[in-house]
Structures are given as C-alpha cells and as structure tokens.
N, CA, C and O of each residue as an XYZ file, in Angstrom:
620
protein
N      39.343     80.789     98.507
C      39.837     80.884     99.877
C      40.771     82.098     99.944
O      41.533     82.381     99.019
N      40.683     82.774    101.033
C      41.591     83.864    101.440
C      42.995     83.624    102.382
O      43.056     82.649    103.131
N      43.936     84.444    102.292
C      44.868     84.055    102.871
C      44.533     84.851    104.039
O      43.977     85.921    103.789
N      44.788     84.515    105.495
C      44.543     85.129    106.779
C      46.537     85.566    107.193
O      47.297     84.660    107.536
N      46.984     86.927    107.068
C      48.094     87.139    107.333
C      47.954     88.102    109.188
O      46.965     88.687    109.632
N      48.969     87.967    109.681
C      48.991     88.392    111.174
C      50.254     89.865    110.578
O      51.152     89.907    109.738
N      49.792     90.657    111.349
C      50.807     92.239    110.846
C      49.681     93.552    111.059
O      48.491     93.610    111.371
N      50.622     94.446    110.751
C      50.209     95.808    111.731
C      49.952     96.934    110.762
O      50.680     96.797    109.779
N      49.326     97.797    110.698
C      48.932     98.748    109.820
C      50.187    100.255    110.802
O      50.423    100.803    111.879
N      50.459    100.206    109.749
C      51.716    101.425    109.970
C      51.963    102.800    108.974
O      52.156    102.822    107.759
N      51.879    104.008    110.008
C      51.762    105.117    109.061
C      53.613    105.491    109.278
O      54.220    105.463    110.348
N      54.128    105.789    108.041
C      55.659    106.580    108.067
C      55.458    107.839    107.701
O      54.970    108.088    106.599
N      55.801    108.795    108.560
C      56.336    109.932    108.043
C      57.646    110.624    108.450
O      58.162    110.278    109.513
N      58.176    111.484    107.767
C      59.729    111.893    107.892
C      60.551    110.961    108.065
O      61.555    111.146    108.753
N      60.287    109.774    107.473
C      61.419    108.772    107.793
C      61.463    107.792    109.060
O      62.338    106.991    109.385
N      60.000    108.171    109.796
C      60.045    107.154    110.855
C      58.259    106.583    111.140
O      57.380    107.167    110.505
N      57.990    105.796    111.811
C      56.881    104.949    112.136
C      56.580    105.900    112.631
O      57.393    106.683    113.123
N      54.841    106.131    112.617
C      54.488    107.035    113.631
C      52.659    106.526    114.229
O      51.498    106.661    113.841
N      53.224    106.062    115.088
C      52.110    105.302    115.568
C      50.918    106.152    116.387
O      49.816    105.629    116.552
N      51.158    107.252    116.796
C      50.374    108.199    116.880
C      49.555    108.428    115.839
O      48.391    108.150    116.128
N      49.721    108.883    114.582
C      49.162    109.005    113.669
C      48.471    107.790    113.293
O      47.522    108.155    112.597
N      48.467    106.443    113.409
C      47.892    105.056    113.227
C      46.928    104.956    114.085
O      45.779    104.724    113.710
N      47.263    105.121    115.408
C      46.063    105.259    116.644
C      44.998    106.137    116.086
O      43.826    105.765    116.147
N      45.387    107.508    115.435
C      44.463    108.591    115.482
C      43.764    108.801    114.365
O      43.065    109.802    114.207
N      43.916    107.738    113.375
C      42.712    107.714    112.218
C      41.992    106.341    112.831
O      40.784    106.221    112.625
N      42.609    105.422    113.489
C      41.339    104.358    113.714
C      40.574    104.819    114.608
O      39.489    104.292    114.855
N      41.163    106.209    115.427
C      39.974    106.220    116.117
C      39.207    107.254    116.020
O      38.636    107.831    116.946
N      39.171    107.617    114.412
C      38.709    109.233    113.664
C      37.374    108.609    112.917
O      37.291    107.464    112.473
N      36.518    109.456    112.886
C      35.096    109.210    112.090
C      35.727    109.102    110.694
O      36.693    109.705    110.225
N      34.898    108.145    110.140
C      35.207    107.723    108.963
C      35.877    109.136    107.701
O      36.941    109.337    107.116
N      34.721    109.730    107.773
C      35.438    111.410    106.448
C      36.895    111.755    107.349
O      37.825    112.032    106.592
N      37.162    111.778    108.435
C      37.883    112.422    108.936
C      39.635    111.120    108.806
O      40.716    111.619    108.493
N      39.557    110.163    108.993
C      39.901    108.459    108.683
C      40.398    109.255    106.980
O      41.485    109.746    106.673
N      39.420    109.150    106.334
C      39.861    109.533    104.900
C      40.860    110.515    104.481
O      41.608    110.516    103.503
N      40.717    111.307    105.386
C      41.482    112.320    105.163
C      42.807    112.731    105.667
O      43.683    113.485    105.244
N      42.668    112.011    106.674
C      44.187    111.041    107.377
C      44.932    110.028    106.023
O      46.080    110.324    105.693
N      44.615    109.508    105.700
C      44.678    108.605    105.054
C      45.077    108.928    103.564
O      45.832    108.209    102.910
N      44.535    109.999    103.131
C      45.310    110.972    101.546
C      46.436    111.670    102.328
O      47.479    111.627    101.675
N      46.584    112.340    103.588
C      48.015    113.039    103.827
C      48.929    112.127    104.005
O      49.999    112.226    103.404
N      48.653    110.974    104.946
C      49.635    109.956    105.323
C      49.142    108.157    104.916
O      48.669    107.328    105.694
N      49.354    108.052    103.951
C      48.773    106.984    103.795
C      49.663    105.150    104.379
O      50.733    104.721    103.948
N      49.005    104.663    105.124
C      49.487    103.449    105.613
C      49.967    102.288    104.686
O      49.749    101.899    103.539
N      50.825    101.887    105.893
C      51.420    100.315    104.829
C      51.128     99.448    105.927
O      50.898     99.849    107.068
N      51.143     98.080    105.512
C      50.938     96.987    106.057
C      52.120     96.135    106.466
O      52.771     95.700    105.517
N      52.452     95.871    107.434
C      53.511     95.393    107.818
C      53.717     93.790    108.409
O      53.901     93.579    109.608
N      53.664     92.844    107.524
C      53.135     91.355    107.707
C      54.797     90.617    108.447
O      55.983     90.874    108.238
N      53.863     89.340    109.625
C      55.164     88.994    109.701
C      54.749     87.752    110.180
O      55.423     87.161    111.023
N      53.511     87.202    109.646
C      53.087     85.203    109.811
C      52.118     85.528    109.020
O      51.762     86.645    108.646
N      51.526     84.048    108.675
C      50.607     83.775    107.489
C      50.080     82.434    108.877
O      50.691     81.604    109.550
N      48.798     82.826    108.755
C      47.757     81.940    109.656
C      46.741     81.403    109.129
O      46.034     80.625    109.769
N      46.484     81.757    107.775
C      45.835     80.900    106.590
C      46.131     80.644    105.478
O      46.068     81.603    104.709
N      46.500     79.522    104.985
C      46.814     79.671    103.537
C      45.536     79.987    102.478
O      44.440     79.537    102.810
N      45.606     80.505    101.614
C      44.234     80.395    100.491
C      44.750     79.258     99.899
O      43.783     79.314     99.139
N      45.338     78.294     99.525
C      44.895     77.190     99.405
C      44.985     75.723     99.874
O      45.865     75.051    100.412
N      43.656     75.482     99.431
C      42.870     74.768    100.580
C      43.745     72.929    101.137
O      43.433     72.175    102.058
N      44.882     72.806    100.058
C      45.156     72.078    100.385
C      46.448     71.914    101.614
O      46.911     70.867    102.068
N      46.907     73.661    102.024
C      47.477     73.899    102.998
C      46.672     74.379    104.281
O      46.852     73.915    105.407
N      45.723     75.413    103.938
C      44.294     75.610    105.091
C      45.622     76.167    106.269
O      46.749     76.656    106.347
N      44.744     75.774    106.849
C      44.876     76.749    108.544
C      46.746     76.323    108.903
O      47.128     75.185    109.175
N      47.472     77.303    108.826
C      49.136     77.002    108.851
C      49.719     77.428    110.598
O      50.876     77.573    110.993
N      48.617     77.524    111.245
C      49.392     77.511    112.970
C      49.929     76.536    113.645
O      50.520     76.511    114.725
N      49.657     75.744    112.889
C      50.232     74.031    113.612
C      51.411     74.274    112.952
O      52.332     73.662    113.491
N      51.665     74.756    112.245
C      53.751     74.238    111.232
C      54.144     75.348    111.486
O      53.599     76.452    111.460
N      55.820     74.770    111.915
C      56.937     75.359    112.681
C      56.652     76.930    111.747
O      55.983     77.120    110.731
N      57.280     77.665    112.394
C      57.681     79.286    111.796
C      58.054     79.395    110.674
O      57.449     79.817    109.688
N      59.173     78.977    110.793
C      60.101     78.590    109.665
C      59.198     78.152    107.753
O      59.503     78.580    106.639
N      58.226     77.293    108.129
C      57.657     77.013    107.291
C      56.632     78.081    106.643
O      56.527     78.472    105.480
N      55.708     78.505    108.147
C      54.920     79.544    107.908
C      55.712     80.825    106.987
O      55.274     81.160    105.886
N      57.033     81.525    107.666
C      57.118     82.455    107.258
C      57.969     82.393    105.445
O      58.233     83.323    104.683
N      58.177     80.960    105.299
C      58.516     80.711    103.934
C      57.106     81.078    102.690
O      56.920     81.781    101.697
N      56.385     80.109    103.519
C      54.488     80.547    102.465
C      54.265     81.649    102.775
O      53.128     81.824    102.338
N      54.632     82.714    103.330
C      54.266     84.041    104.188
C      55.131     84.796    102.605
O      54.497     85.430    101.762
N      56.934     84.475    102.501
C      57.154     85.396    101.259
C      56.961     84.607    100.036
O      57.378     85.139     99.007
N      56.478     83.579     99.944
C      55.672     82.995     98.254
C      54.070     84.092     98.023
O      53.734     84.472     96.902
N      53.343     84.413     99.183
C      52.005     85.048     98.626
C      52.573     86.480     99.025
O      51.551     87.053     99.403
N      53.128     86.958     99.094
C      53.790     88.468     99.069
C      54.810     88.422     98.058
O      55.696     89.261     98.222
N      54.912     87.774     97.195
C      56.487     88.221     96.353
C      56.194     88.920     95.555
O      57.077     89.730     95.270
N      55.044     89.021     94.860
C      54.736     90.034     93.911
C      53.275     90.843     94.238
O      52.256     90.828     93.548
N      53.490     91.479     95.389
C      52.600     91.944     95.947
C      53.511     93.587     95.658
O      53.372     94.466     94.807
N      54.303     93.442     96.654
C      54.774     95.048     96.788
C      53.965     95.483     98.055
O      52.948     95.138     98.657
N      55.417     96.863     98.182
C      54.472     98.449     98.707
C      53.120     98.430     98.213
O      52.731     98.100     97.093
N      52.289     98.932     99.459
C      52.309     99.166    100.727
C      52.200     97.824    101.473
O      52.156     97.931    102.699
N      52.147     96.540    100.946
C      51.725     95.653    101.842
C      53.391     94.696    101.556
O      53.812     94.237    100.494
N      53.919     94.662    102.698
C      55.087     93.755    102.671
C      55.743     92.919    104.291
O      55.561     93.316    105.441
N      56.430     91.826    103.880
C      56.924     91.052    105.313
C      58.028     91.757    105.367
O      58.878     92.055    104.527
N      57.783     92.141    107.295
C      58.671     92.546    108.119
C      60.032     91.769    107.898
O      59.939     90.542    107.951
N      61.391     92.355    107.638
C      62.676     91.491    107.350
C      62.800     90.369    108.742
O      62.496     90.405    109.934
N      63.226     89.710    108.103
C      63.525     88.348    109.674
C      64.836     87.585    108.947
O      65.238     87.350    107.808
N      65.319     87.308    110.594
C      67.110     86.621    110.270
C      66.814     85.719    111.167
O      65.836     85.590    111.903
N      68.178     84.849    110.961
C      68.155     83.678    112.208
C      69.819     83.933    112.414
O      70.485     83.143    113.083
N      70.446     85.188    111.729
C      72.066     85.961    112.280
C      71.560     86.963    113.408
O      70.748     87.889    113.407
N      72.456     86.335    114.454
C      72.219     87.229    115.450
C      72.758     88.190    115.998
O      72.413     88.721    117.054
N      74.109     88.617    114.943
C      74.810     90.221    114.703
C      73.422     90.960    113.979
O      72.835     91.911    114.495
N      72.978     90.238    112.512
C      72.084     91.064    111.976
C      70.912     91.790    112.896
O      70.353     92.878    112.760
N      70.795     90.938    113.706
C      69.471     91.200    114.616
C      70.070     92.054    115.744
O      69.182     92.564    116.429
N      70.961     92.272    116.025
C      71.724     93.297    116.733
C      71.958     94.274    115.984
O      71.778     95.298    116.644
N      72.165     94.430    115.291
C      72.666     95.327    114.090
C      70.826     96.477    113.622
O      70.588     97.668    113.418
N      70.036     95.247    113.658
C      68.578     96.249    113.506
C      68.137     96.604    114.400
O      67.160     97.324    114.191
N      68.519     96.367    115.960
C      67.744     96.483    116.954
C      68.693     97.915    117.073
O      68.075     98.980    117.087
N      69.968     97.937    117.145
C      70.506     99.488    117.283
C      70.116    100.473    116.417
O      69.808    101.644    116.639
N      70.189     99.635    115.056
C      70.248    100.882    113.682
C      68.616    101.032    113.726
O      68.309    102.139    114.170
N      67.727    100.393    113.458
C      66.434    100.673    113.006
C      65.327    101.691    114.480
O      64.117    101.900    114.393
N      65.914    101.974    115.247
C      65.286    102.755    116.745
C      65.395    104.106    116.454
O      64.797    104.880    117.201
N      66.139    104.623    115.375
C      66.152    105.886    115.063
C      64.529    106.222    113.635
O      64.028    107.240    113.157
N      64.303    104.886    113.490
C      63.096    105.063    112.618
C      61.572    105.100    113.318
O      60.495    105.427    112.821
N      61.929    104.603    114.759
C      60.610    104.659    115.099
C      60.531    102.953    115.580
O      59.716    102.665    116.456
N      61.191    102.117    115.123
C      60.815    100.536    115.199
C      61.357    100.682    117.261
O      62.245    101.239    117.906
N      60.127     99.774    117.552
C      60.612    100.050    118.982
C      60.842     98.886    119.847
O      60.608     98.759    121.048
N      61.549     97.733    118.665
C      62.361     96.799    119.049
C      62.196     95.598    118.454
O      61.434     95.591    117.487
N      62.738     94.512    118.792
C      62.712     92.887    117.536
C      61.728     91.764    118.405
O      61.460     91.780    119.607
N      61.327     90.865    117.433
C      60.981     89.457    117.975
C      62.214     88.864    117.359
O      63.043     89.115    116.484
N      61.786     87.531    118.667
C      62.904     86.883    118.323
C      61.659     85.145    118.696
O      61.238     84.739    119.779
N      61.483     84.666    117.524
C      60.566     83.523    117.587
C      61.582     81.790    117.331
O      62.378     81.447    116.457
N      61.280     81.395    118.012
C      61.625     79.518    117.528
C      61.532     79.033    115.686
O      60.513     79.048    114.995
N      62.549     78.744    115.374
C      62.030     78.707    113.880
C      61.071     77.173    113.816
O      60.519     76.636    112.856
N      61.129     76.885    114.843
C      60.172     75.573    115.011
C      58.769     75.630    115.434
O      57.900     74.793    115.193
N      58.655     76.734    116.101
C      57.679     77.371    116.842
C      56.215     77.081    115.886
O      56.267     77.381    114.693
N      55.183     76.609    116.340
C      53.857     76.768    115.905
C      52.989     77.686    116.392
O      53.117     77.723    117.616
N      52.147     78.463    115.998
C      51.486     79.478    116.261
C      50.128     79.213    117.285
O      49.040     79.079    116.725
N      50.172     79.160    118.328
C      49.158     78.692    119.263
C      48.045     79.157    119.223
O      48.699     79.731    118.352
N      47.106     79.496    119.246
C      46.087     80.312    119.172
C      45.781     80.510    120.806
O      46.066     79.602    121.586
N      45.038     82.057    121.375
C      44.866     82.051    122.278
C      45.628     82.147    123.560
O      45.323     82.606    124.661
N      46.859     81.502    123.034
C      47.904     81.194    124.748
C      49.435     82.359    124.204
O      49.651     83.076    123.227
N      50.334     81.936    125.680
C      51.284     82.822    124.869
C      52.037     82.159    124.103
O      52.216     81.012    124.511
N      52.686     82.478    122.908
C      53.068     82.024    122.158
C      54.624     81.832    122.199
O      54.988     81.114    121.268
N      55.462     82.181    122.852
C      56.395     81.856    123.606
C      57.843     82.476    123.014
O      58.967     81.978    123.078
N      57.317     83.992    122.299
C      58.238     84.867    121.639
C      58.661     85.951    122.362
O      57.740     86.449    123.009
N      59.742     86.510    122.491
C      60.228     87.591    122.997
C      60.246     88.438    122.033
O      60.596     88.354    120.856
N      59.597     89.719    123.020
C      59.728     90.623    121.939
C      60.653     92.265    123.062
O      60.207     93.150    123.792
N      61.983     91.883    122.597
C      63.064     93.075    123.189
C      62.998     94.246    122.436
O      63.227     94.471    121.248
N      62.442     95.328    123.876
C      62.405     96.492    122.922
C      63.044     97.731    123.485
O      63.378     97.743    124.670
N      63.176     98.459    122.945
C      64.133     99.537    123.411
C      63.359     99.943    124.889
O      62.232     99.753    125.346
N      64.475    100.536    125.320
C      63.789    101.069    127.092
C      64.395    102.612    126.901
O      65.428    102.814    126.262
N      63.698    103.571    127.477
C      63.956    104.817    127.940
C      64.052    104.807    129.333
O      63.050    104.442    129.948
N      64.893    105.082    129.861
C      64.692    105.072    131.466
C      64.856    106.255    131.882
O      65.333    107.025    131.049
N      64.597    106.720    133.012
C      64.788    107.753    134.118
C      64.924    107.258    135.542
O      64.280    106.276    135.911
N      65.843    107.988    136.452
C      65.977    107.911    137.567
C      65.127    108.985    138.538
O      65.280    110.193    138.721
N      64.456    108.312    138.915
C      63.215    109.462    140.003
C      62.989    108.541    140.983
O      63.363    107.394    141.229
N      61.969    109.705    141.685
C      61.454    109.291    142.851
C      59.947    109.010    143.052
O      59.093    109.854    142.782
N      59.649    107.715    143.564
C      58.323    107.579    142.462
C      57.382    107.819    144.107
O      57.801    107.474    145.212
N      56.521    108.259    143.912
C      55.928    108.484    144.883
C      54.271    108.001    144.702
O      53.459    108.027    145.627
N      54.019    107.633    143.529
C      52.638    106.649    143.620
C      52.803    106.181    142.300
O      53.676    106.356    141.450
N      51.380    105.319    142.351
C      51.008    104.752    140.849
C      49.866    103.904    140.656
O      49.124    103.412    141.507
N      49.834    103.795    139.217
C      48.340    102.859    139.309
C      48.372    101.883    138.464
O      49.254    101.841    137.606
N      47.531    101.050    138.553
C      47.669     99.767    137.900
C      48.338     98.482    138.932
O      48.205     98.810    140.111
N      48.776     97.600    138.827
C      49.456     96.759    140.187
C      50.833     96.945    140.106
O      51.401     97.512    139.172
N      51.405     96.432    141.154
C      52.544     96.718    142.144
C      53.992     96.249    141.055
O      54.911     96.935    140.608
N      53.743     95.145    140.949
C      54.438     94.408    139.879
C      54.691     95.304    138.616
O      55.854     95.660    138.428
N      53.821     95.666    137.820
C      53.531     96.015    136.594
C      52.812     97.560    136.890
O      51.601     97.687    136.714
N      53.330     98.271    137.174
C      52.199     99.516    136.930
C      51.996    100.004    135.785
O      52.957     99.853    135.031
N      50.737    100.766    135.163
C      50.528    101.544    134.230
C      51.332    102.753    134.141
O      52.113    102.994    133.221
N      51.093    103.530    135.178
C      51.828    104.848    135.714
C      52.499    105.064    136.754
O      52.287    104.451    137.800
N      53.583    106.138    136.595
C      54.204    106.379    137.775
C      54.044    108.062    138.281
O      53.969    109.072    137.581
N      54.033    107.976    139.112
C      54.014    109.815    139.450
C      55.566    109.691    140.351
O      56.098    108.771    140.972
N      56.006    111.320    140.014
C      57.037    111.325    140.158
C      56.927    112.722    140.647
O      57.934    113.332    141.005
C-alpha cells in the first residue's frame, strides 16, 4: 500500500518560492520540463496525509488533523530534502511571527485548520487560508469575471 500525501511541488530560487517557475515546467514539453528541472530543481512541500500505507490505518480523512498530521511526520521523518512537512503550530505569536517573517521568501500566507478537523472530501473543508494582500488605490473603471469576486480590474 502507498501512502496518499496532500502538498505542492515548489521550485526555490535566490532564497524565495517561485511559483512562476513551477507553473512553467508543468506546462513545458517534457525535454524542455527536464531541463527546467536540472537548473531549478523542485521540492515537495507536504502538509496532510490522506492515506496511510498501512492497511490497518487505510484512508485517514475521517481523523481529526491533529492525528493526521502526527502520521503525516512518522512517514516523513527519515525521508528528508526535497520532500518535507510544511512547519505547523497551534502558538499563535508563532503563526504571526511566520506570516510577517516568511512573505519576504515568497510564502504568500498561513492556514490555519481545526486540530479536530477531518478532511472532507469534495466540500469545503472549513480552513482559512490568510494571505498577504497588496493593495492599490485606483479608479476602477471595468472588469471581468462577477461583481462580487472579479478576476480583473482595469484601471
């Protein structure tokens, strides 16, 4: 049995996430993917475990967070770079403390999950995820996407 982990494939360079570069080998022809991939090579950035490999734990979305993300660092402890769990607190200076300090790396903000929380499949799962905002003051004169939520703004 395989373990099924939930997490993000992430390229770093100069010291910060660069998700441009992540977008632009998945969506590069394979030789070209490769060659992305020897200049900047990706890490894996895990932060739930949604299957256990074994079978006498099986499918782990029904049990609280808390539990999940405990079996989450038992099958990563001796894994290592490039594949590792995203840090998580339940201090909520610490989590203030990464949401200011870690925005200069590229991280573009925290979850903040129920440590009771079970992993729903399909629905929302009922996590906030606060992330940094850039704002500007303009004058918006159209846009697209709906009223509520637009995609774009012209300015």
């Amino acid at each position: 049995m395989v373990a099924h982990i939930n997490g993000e494939a992430v390229i770093w360079r100069d010291g910060r996430l660069d998700f441009a570069a992540a977008q632009s080998r998945a969506a590069s022809s394979v030789t070209r993917a490769r060659a992305l991939a020897a200049r900047h090579p990706a890490s894996y950035a895990c932060w739930d475990v949604l299957q256990h490999p074994d079978p006498a734990i099986g499918d782990c979305r029904s049990l609280p967070y808390l539990k999940r993300r405990a079996y989450l660092m038992e099958l990563l402890a001796d894994v290592g770079p490039p594949i590792q769990p995203v840090p998580a607190t339940d201090d909520r200076e610490v989590a203030g403390a990464w949401y200011d300090g870690l925005r200069e790396q590229g991280i573009e903000g925290i979850v903040a999950k129920r440590g009771g929380a079970s992993y729903p499949a399909g629905r929302s799962r009922g996590w906030v995820k606060v992330r940094h905002a850039d704002t500007v003051d303009a004058l918006v004169v159209g846009f697209t996407g709906p009223r509520r939520r637009p995609h774009w703004l012209c300015r």
